[in-house]
C-alpha positions in Angstrom: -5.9 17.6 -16.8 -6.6 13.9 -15.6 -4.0 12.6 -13.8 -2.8 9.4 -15.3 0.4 6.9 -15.2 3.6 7.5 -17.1 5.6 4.7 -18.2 9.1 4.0 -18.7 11.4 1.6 -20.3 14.6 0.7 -19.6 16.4 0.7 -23.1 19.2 -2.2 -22.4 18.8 -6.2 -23.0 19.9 -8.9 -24.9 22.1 -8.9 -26.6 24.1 -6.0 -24.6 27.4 -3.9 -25.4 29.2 -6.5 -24.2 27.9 -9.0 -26.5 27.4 -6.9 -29.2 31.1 -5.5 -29.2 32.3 -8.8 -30.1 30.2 -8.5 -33.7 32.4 -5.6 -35.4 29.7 -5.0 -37.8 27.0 -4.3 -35.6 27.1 -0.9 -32.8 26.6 -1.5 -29.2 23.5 0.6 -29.8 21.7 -2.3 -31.7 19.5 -3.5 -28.6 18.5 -0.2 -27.8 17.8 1.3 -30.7 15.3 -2.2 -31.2 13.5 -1.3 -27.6 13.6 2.6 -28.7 11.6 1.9 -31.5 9.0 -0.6 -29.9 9.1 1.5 -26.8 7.6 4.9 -29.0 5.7 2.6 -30.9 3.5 1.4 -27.4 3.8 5.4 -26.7 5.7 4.8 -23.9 6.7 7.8 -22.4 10.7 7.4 -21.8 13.8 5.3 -22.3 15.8 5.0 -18.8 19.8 4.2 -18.9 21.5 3.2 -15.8 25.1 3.3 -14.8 27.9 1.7 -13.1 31.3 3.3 -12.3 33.0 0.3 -11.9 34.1 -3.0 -13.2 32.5 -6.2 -12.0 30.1 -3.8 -9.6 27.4 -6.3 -8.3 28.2 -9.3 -10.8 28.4 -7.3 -13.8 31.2 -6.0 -15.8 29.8 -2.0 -16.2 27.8 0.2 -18.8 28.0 2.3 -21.2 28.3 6.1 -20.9 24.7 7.2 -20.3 24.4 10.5 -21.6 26.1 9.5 -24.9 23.9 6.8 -25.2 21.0 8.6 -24.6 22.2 10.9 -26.8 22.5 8.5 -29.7 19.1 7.2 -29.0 18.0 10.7 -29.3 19.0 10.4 -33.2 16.6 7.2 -33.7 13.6 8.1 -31.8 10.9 11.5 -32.3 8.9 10.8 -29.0 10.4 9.3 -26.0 12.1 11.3 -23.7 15.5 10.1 -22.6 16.5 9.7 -18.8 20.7 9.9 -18.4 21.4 8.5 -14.7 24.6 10.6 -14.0 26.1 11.1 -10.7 27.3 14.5 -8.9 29.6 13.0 -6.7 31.8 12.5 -9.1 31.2 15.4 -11.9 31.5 19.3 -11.5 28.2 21.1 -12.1 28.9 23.4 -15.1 29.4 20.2 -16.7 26.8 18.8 -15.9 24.7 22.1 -16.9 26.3 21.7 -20.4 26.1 18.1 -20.9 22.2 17.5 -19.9 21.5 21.3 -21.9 23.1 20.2 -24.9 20.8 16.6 -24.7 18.1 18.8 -24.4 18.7 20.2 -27.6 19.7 17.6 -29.9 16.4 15.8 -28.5 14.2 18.6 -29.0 13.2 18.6 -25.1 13.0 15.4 -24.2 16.1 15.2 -21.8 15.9 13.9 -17.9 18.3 13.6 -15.3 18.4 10.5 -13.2 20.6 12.5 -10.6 22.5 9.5 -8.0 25.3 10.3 -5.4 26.9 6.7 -6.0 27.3 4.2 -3.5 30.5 2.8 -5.7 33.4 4.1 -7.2 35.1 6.1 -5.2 38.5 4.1 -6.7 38.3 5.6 -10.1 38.3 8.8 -9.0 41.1 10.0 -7.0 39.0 11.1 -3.7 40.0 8.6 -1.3 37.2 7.4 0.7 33.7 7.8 -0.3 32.3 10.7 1.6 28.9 9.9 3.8 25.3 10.1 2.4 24.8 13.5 4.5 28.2 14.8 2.5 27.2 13.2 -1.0 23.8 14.9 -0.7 24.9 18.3 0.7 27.2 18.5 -2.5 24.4 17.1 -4.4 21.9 20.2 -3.4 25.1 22.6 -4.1 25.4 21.1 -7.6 21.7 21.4 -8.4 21.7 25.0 -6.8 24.1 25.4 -9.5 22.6 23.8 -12.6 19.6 25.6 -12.0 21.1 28.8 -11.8 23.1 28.3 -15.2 19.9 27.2 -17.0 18.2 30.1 -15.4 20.7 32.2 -16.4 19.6 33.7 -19.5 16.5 35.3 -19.2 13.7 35.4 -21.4 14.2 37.3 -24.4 17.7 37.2 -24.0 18.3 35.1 -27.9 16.3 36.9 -30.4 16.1 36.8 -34.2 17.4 39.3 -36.0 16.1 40.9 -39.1 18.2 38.5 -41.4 17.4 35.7 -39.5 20.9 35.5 -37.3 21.2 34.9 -34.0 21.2 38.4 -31.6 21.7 38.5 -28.3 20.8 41.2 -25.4 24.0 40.9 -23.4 22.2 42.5 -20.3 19.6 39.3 -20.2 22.0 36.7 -19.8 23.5 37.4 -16.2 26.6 35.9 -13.9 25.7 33.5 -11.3 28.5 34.4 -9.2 28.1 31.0 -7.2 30.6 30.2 -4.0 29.7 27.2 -2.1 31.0 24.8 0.5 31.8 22.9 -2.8 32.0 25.2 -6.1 32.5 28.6 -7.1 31.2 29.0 -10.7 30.8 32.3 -12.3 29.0 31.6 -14.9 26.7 32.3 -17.2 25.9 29.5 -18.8 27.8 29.5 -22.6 24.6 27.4 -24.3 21.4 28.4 -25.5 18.3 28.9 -23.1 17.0 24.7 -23.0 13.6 23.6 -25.3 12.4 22.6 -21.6 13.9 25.5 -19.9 14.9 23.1 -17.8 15.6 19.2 -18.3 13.6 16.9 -15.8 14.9 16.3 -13.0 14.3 12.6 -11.7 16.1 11.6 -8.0 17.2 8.2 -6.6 17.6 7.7 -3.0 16.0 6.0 -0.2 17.4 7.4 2.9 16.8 10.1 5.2 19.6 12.4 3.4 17.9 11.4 0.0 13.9 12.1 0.5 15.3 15.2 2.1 17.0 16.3 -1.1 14.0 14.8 -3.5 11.4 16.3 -1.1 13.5 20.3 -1.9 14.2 19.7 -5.7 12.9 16.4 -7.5 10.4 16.5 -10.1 10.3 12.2 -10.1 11.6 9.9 -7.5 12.6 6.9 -8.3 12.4 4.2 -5.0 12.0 0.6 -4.5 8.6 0.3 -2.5 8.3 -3.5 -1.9 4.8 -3.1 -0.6 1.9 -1.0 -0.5 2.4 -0.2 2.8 5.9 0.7 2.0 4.7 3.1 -0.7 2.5 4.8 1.4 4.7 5.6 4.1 7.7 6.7 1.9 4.9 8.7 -0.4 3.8 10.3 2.8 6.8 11.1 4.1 8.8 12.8 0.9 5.6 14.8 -0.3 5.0 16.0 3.4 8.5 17.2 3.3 7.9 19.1 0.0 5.0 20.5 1.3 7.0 21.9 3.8 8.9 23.7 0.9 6.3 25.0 -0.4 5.8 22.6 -3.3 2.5 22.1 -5.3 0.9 19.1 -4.0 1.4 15.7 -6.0 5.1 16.2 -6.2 7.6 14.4 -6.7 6.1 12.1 -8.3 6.7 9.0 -7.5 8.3 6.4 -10.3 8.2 3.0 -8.9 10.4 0.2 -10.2 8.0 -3.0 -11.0 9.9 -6.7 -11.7 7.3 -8.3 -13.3 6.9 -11.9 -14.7 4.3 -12.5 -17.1 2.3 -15.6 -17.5 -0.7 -16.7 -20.2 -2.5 -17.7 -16.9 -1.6 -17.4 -12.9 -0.4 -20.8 -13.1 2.4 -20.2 -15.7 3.6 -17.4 -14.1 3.9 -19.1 -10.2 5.6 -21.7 -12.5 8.3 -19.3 -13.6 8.7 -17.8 -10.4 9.2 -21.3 -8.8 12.2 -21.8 -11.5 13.8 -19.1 -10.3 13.6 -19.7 -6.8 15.3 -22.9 -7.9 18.0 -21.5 -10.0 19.5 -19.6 -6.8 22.9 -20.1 -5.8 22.2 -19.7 -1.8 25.7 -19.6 -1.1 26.1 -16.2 -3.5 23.0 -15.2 -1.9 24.3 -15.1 1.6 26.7 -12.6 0.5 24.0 -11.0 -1.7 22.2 -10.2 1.8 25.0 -8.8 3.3 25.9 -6.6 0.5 21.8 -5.4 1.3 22.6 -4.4 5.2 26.0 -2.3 4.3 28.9 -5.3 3.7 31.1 -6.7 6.8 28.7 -9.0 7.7 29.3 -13.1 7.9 26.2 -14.9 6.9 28.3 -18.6 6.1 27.2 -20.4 9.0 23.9 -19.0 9.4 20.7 -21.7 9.1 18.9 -20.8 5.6 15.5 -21.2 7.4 15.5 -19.5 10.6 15.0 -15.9 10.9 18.4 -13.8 11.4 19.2 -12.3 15.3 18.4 -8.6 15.3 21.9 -8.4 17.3 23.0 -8.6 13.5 21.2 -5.5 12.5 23.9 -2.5 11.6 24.0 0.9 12.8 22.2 2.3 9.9 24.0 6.2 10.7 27.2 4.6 9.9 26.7 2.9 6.8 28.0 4.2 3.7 26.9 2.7 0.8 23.1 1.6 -0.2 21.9 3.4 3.1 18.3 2.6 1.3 18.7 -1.0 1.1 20.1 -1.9 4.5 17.4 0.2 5.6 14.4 -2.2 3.6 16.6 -5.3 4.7 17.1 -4.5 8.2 13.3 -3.9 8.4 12.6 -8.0 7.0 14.8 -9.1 9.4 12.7 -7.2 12.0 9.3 -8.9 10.4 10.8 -12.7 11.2 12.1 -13.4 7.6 13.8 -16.5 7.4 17.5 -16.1 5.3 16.5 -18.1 2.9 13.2 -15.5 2.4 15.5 -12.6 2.5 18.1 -14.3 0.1 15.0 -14.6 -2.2 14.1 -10.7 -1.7 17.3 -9.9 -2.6 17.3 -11.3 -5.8 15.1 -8.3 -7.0 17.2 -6.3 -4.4 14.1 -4.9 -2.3 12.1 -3.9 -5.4 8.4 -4.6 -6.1 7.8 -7.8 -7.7 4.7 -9.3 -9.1 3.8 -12.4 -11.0 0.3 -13.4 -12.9 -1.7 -12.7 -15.9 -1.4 -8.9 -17.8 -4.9 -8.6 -16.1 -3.4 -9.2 -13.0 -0.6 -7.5 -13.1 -2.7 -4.6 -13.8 -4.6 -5.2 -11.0 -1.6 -4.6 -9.1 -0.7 -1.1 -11.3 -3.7 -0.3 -10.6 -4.2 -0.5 -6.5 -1.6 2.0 -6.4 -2.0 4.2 -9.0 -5.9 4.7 -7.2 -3.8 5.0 -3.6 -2.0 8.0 -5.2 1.3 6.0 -4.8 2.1 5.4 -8.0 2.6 8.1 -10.9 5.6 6.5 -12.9 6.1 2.8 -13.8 9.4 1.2 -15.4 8.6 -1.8 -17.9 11.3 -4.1 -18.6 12.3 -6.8 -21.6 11.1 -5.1 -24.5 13.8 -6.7 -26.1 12.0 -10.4 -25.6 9.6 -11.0 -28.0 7.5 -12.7 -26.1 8.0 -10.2 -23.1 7.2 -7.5 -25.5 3.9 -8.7 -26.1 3.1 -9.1 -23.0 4.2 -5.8 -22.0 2.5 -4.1 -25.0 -0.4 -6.1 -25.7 -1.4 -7.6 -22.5 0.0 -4.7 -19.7 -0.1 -1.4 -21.5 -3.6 -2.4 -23.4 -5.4 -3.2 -19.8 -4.2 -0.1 -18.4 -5.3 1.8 -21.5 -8.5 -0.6 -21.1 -9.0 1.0 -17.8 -7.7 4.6 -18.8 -5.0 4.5 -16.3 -2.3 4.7 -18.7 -2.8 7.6 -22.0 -3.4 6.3 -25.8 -0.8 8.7 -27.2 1.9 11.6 -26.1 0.8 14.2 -24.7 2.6 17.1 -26.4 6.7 17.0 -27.7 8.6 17.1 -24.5 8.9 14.7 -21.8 8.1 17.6 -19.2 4.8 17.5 -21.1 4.2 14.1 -21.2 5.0 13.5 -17.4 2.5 15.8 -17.0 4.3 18.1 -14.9 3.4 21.2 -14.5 5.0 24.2 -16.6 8.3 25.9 -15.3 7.1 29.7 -13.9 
């Protein structure tokens, strides 16, 4: 099969919940259900919902529950598969086998799981401090050594139908996982029916060396913030040479690559817009906006705007927390000479790949490292904008398409398909 680049949208904008829940006769769905209709009609491949388990986390008030909203969306859309972000620091695997099994049913196979470890929210949860990276991502390979086992636990042929049609099952095909762990001890089996996918995709985030480690060992899709191409290489090289090491079929994880885009009609438009928003930055929110990107505790008041930052200011990356990923990419700018007014700009898009120009040239862009092998996922944003929306659909996706990059259609009915990953032995 020709290898060629998945796309995904993120199914929020304006107006949001928020806004919406203040018109009690519209849903906080509304948006969404807008971008998941123009997002199947471009045949794009997914709808992506974040989360937040907080209030006022990074200057916004929160989201929505993902996997109920996902699972809405499931009801308005046919095509598109659904990617839940849902954290395992903070839920108990059989759960989390039952909740992303069941999405895989109602959307006829076209669930994912956006698994995170959380950086936030420890506070709303009763466990005291938040535990490291290296303990969030040991429990995080215990909980998928779980889920796996409970969707593997009814074998095939286990559900059969019976002469009228009713449901008969072979009790000796659907075994115990008799799981005890550091963290769990879960009996099991698994009380739903064997998933349209077998299993639901499994899509990772996290940067540091605890999270390519766990990617590398289980992730189908990674999902990274690769500022530069060089950056892309060198985390591409490093996660798929670790799952080589597992004994993984080459190509995977693939790697899904966030892209902050702004459009122009021509390349002067769009260094136009991005020279507005330079100008729109608060620089005294931004100083903290830096330090929140090297770990927090850091006092960047008095610090000159253009001068690079001292490397003495650099923190022990072992003994941060929270964002590991990010203080990592920041700490390396501040290594490169970056002024703070450069790294205060950087942050805006919080270390993520940012482009500006013409569809052509954004594809141009798409393009260098989709041909690298860098690049097998790309997230698309503002669907809800009409004028983003075209440019999305009808400048972006059509020069991809143009070049064959990016497929005309879907590929079969589940995302699993669609990613093009390979089938579940």
């Amino acid at each position: 099969m020709t290898r060629t680049l998945a796309t995904v949208a993120g199914a929020g904008g304006y107006p949001g919940p928020y806004e919406l829940a203040l018109d009690p006769a519209r849903s906080t769905l509304d948006t969404a259900k807008l971008v998941a209709r123009r997002a199947e009609d471009a045949r794009i491949d997914a709808l992506f919902v974040p989360d937040l388990l907080v209030f006022g986390a990074q200057g916004t008030i929160g989201a929505q529950e993902p996997l109920i909203f996902v699972a809405a969306l499931s009801q308005v859309t046919s095509k598109a598969g659904l990617i839940a972000t849902v954290s395992t620091t903070f839920h108990h695997p059989f759960n989390l086998a039952r909740l992303f099994g069941t999405l895989d049913h109602v959307s006829n196979g076209r669930a994912a799981w956006n698994l995170v470890t959380s950086s936030i929210g420890e506070q709303n949860f009763g466990s005291g401090e938040l535990p490291t990276p290296e303990q969030r991502y040991a429990r995080a390979a215990e909980s998928l050594d779980v889920v796996n086992a409970l969707w593997d636990s009814w074998q095939p042929g286990a559900l059969q139908a019976g002469p009228d049609g009713r449901a008969v099952l072979d009790p000796a095909l659907i075994k115990p996982i008799d799981h005890i762990g550091e963290f769990f001890a879960v009996e099991g089996p698994l009380n739903i029916p064997p998933l349209p996918q077998r299993r639901p995709v499994l899509i990772q985030a996290g940067q540091s060396a605890a999270g390519i480690a766990l990617g590398a060992k289980y992730a189908e899709v990674v999902f990274t913030a690769l500022p530069t191409l060089a950056d892309a290489h060198e985390f591409t090289g490093r996660i798929r040479g670790q799952a080589a090491a597992h004994g993984r079929a080459g190509g995977l994880p693939l790697i899904f690559s966030s892209f902050h885009a702004t459009y122009g009609a021509t390349e002067a438009e769009a260094q136009r817009l991005v020279r507005e928003r330079l100008e729109q930055i608060d620089y005294a929110k931004g100083r903290a906006l830096v330090a929140d990107m090297l770990g927090g505790g850091i006092d960047l008041s008095a610090a000159a705007l253009d001068r690079p930052l001292p490397e003495s200011l650099l923190p022990d990356i072992s003994a941060i927390n929270r964002r590991r990923g990010r203080a990592e990419i920041f700490s390396r700018l501040i290594r490169e000479g970056r002024t703070l007014r450069e790294l205060i700009q950087a942050a805006q898009d919080t270390g993520h790949w940012s482009v500006a120009g013409t569809p052509e040239q954004l594809a141009d862009a798409v393009q260098e490292r989709f041909d690298a092998g860098v690049l097998d996922v790309l997230s698309l944003g503002g669907l809800h904008d009409d004028r983003q929306h075209d440019f999305v659909v009808n400048g972006l996706l059509h020069e991809l398409r143009k070049r064959r990059i990016v497929k005309d259609d879907y590929r079969g009915a589940t995302l699993r398909e669609n990613l093009g990953l390979p089938a579940l032995s």
